[in-house]
C-alpha positions in Angstrom: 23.8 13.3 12.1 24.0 15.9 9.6 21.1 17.4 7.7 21.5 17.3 4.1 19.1 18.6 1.4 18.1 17.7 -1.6 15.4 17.7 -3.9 14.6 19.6 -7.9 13.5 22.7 -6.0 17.3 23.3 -4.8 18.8 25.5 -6.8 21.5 23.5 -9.2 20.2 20.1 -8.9 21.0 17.8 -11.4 18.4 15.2 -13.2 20.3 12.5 -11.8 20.4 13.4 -8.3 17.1 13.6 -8.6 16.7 10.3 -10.1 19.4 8.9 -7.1 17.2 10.3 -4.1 13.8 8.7 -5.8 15.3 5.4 -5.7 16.6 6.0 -1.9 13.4 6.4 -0.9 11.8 3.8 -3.2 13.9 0.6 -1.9 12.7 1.2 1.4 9.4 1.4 0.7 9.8 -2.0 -1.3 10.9 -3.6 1.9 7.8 -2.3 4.0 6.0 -3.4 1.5 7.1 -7.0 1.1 7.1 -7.6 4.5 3.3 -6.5 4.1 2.6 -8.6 1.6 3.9 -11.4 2.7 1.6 -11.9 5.0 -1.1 -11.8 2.5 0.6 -14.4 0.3 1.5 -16.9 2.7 -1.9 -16.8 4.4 -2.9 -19.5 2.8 -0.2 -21.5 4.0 -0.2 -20.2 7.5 -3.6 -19.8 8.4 -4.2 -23.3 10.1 -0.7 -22.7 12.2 -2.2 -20.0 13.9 -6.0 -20.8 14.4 -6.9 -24.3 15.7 -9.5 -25.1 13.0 -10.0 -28.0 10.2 -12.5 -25.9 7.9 -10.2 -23.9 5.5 -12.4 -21.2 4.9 -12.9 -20.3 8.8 -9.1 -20.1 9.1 -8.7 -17.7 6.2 -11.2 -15.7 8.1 -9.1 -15.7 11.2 -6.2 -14.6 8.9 -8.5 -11.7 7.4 -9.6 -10.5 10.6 -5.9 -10.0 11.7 -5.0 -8.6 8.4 -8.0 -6.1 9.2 -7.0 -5.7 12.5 -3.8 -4.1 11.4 -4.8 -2.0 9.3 -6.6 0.1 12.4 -2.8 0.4 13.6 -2.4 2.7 10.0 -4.4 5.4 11.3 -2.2 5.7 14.4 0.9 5.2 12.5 -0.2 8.0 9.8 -0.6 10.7 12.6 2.2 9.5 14.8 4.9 9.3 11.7 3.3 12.0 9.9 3.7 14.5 13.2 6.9 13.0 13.2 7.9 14.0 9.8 6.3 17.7 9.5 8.3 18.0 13.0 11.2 16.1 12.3 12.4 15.7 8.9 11.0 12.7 6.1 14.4 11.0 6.0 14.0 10.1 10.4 10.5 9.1 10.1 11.6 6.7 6.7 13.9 5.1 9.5 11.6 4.7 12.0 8.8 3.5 10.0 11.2 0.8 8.3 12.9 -0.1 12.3 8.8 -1.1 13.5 8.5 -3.1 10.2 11.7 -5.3 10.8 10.3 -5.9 14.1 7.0 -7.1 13.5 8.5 -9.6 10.6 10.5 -11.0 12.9 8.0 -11.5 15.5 5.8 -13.4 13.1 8.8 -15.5 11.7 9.3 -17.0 15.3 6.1 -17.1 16.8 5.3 -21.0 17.6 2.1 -22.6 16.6 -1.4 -22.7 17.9 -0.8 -26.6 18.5 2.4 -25.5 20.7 1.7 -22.1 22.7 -2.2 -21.9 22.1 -3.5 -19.3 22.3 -0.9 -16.7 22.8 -0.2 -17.6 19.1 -2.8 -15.6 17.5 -2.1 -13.1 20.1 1.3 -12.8 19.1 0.3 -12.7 15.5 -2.1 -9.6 16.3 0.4 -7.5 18.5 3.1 -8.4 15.6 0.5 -7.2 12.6 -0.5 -4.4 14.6 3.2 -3.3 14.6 3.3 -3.8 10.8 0.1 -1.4 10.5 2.0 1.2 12.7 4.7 1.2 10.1 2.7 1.3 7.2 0.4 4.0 8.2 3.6 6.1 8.6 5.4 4.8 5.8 3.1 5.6 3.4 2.2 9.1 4.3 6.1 10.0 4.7 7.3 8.6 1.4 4.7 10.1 -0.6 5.6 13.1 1.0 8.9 12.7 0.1 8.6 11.3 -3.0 6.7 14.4 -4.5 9.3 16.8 -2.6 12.2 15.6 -4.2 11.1 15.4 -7.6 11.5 17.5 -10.9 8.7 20.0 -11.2 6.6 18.9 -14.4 7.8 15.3 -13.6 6.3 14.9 -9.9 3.7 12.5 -11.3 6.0 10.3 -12.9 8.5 10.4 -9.9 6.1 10.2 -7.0 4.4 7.0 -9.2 7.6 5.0 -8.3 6.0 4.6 -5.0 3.3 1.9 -6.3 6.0 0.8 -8.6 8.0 0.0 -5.2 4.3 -1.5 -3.3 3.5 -3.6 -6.2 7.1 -4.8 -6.7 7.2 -5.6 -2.6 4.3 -8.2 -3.7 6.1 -9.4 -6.5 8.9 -10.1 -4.2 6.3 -12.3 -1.9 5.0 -13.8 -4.7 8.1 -14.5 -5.9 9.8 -16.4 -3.2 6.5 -17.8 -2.8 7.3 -19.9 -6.1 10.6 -20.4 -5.0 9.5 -22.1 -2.0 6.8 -24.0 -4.3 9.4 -25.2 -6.1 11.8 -26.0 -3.7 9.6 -27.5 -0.9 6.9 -29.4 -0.2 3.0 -28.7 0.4 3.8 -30.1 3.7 6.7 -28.2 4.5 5.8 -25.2 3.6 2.3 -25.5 5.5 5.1 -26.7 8.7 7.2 -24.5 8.7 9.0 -23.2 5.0 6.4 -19.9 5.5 8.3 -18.7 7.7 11.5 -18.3 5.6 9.3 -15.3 4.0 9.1 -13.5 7.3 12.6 -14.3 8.3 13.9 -12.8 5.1 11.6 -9.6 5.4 13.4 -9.0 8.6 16.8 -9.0 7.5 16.5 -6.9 4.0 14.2 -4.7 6.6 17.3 -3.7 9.2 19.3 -3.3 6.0 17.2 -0.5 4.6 17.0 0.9 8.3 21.3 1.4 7.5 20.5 2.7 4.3 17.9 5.2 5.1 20.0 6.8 8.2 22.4 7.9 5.0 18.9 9.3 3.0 19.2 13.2 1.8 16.7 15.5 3.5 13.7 17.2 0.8 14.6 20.6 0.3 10.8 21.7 0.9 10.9 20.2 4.4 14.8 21.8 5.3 13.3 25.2 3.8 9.7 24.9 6.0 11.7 24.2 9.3 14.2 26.9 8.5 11.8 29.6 8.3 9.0 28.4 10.6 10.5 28.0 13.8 7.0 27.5 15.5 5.6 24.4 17.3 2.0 24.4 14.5 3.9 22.1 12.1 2.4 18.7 12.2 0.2 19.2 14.7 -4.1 18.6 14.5 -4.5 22.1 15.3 -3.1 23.4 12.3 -4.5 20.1 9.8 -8.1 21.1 11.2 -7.8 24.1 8.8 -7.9 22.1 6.0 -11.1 20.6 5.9 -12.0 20.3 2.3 -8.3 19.2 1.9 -9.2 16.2 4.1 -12.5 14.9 3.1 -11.0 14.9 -0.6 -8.5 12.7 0.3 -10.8 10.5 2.1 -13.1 10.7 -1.4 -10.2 10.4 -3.3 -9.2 7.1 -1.4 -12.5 5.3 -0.5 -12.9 3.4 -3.9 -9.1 3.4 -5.1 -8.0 1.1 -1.6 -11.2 -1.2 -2.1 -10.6 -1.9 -5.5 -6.8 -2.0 -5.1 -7.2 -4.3 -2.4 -9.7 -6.3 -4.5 -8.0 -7.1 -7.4 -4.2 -7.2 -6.1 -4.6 -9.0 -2.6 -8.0 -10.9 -2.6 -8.0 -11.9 -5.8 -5.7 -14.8 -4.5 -7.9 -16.4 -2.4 -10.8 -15.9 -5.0 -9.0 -17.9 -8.0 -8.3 -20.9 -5.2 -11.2 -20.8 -3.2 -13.7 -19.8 -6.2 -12.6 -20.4 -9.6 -10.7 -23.8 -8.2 -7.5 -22.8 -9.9 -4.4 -24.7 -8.6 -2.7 -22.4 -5.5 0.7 -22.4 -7.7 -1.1 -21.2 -10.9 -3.2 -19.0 -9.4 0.5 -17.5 -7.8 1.5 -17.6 -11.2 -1.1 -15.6 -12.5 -0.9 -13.2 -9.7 2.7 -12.6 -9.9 2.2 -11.6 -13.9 -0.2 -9.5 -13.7 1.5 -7.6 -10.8 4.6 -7.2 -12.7 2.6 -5.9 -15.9 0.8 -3.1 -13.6 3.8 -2.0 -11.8 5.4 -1.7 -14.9 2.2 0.4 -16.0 2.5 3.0 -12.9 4.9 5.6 -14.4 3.7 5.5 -17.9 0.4 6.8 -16.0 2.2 8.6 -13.8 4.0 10.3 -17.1 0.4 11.0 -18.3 -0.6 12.8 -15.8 2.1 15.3 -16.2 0.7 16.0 -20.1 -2.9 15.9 -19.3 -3.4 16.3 -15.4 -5.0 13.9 -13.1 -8.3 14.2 -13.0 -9.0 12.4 -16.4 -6.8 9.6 -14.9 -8.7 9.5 -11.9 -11.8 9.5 -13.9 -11.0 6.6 -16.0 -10.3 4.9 -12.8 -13.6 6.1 -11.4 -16.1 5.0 -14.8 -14.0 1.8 -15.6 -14.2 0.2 -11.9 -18.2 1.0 -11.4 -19.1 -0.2 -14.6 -16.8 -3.0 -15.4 -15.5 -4.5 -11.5 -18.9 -6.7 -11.5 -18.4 -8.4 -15.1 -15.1 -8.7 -14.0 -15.6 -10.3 -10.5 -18.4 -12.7 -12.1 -16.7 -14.0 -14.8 -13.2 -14.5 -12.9 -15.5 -17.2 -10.3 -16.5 -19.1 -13.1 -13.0 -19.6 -15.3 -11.1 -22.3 -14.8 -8.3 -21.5 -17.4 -5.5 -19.7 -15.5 -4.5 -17.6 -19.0 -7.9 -15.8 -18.9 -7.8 -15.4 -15.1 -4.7 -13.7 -16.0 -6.3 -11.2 -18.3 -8.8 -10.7 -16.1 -7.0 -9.7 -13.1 -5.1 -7.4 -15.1 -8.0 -5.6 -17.0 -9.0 -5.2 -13.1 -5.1 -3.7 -12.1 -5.0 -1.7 -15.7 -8.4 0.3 -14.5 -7.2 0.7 -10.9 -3.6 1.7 -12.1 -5.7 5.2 -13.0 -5.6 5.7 -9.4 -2.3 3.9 -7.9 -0.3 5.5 -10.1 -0.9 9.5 -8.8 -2.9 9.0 -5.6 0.5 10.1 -3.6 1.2 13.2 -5.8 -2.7 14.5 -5.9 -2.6 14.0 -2.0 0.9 16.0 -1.5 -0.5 18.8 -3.9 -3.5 19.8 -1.3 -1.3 20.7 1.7 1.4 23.1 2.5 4.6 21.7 3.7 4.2 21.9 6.8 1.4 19.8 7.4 1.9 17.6 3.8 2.9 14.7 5.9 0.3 14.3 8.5 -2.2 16.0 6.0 -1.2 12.8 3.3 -1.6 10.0 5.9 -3.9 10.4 8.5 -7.7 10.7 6.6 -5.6 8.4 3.8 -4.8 5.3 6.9 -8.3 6.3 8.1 -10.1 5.5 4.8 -8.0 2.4 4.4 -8.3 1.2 7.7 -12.3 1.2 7.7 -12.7 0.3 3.2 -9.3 -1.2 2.3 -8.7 -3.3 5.2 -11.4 -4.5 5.7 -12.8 -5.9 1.8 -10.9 -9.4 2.2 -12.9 -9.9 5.4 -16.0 -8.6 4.1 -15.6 -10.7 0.8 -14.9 -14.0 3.1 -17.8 -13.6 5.1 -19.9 -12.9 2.3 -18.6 -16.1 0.5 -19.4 -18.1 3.9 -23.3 -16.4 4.3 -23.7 -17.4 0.4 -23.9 -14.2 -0.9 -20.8 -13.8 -2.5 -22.2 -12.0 -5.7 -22.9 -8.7 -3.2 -19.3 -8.2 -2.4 -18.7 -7.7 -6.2 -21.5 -4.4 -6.1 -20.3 -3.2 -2.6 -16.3 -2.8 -4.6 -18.5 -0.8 -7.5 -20.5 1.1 -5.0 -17.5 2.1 -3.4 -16.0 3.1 -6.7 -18.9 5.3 -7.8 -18.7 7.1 -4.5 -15.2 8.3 -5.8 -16.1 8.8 -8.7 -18.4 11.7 -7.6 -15.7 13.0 -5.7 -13.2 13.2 -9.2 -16.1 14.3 -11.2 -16.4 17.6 -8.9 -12.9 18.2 -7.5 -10.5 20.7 -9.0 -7.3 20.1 -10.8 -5.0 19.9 -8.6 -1.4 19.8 -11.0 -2.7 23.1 -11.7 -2.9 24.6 -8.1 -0.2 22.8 -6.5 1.1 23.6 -3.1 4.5 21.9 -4.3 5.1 24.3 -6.3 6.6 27.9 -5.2 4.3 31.0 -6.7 
């Protein structure tokens, strides 16, 4: 296959070729993304297929400890795909990344029940979310990179926001054939068997984008790295050990931002249901708005950024979730009217936005080319694997012990320690290694 480049750094590269090869690589990350999210949004339906158990809350706790579980794959998929990248090119490790995903969706869509196979059921749900992780860990770390490579200088936060435009809008696309298939089918049959339409449909839009992406122009940063640097240090540990400030920022930079991302976007779900006693279809409802209201938020941040930098972004992110997540989280258990849930769970997406929306372009600005990859996604999938991953199953098992308040200070703990982190780090739109000096 031929190597062709693209990106605003080539000379003669027109605004819409820019704008052609951002939405290349968003749709695929859309896809991964779904097929992510779906799992979180059907859990609900799908937990008792999979664990033999009458207690609901146990078997969301199964469901959460899988959902954990993959996330430890995103570490190896971050330095695996990320070597891969800074080796290989962005646009091979996109197709890669998407090819794992497709797999894993459609081992989860046919697995048979705990009452049919036992249990090799849950096994087969771990090995197939563990696949998922892999692809995630490297999807995320090679689209950012790309993301930032291929846009307009001045405009890189903008461009590189379309990435959380994309994740969000892959859980708008669960959420949405979720009330589809509320619509269409039954409690019962989607419980049966209707949740796995969700997985079966991830598989097939996820071997389309695997075509699409084999077509995907190359960044002109990467083509111009491997042309001159014909040496075997690109991607490697070895040469992302020299970055070691580099690396525990973007773990500082990430700790807080995946807790309360995960917090408010993912297990907010199962705390208006299981908490607030809001119907499962409203509570969907109310999800899928405030989603679609903070996606559409991302590049007006992202925008911002490019006027004012993003440190005072990340620092509204860091003072607005350790002051305000706790009021937030309290007063969202104790509604029962599905309109101010909505509010709520936005005012919690709206502060978090502050970091979603440039956390890929701040990451891609530390490192030099040849490391960007790796250097974006391995201490990134590390921090999510150990906060992000792992705040539903803390939150559950807090909620079982009777001490579900603490989970609401852990999230602003978490926060604060990022903020820190903001409140001394440099600005880095002003020092960028994407840009040529």
């Amino acid at each position: 296959m031929t190597t062709r480049i693209s990106g605003a750094e080539a000379a003669g590269v027109s605004e819409n070729r820019v704008i052609g090869n951002v939405l290349r690589g968003s749709i695929g990350n859309l896809i991964e993304w779904y097929d992510w999210y779906a799992y979180a949004a059907f859990t609900t339906y799908f937990a008792k297929s999979f664990f033999p158990t009458s207690d609901t809350t146990a078997a969301f706790l199964g469901t959460a400890a899988v959902f954990a579980v993959g996330f430890l794959m995103r570490p190896l998929g971050g330095w695996m795909l990320g070597r891969f990248a800074d080796r290989f090119g962005r646009r091979r490790a996109l197709v890669l990344s998407v090819t794992l995903m497709a797999g894993g969706s459609l081992l989860i869509a046919v697995t048979p029940s705990y009452h049919t196979i036992g249990i090799a059921a849950p096994i087969l749900l771990l090995i197939a979310r563990l696949i998922q992780g892999l692809s995630v860990g490297g999807e995320y770390s090679t689209s950012a990179t790309y993301l930032s490579e291929v846009a307009t200088p001045g405009k890189r936060g903008f461009y590189s926001s379309f990435q959380y435009v994309t994740l969000y809008g892959g859980q708008l696309l669960a959420l949405g054939l979720q009330l589809i298939l509320q619509a269409v089918l039954t409690e019962q049959q989607l419980t049966s068997w209707g949740w796995r339409i969700a997985f079966a449909v991830g598989t097939v839009a996820a071997l389309t984008v695997m075509w699409l992406r084999r077509g995907m122009d190359e960044s002109a940063s990467y083509q111009r790295e491997a042309d001159e640097d014909k040496g075997s240090d690109r991607g490697t540990l070895r040469t992302l050990a020299k970055y070691p400030k580099e690396i525990a920022l973007v773990v500082g930079l990430t700790l807080g931002g995946t807790v309360g991302f995960y917090t408010f976007a993912t297990y907010s779900q199962k705390f208006l249901e299981n908490t607030a006693h809001i119907p499962r279809r409203q509570v969907t409802v109310v999800l899928f708005c405030a989603i679609l209201v903070a996606a559409v938020l991302q590049p007006v941040f992202g925008r911002l950024s490019d006027r004012i930098g993003r440190r005072p972004l990340l620092l509204f992110f860091g003072i607005g979730g350790t002051l305000l997540t706790v009021p937030l989280m309290t007063v969202m258990g104790s509604t029962r009217n599905p309109v101010g849930a909505f509010f709520l769970v936005l005012a919690g997406l709206v502060i978090v936005a502050g970091y979603t929306s440039i956390n890929a372009i701040v990451k891609a600005e530390l490192f030099p080319t040849k490391i960007r990859a790796l250097g974006v996604g391995l201490p990134y999938a590390l921090t999510v694997a150990i906060f992000g991953g792992t705040a539903e199953l803390i939150a559950q098992a807090l909620k079982s012990a009777g001490h579900e308040t603490v989970f609401f200070w852990y999230v602003a703990g978490c926060v604060l320690v990022s903020l820190i982190v903001y409140g001394t780090m440099r600005e880095t739109s002003k020092t960028s290694e994407l840009e040529e000096r």
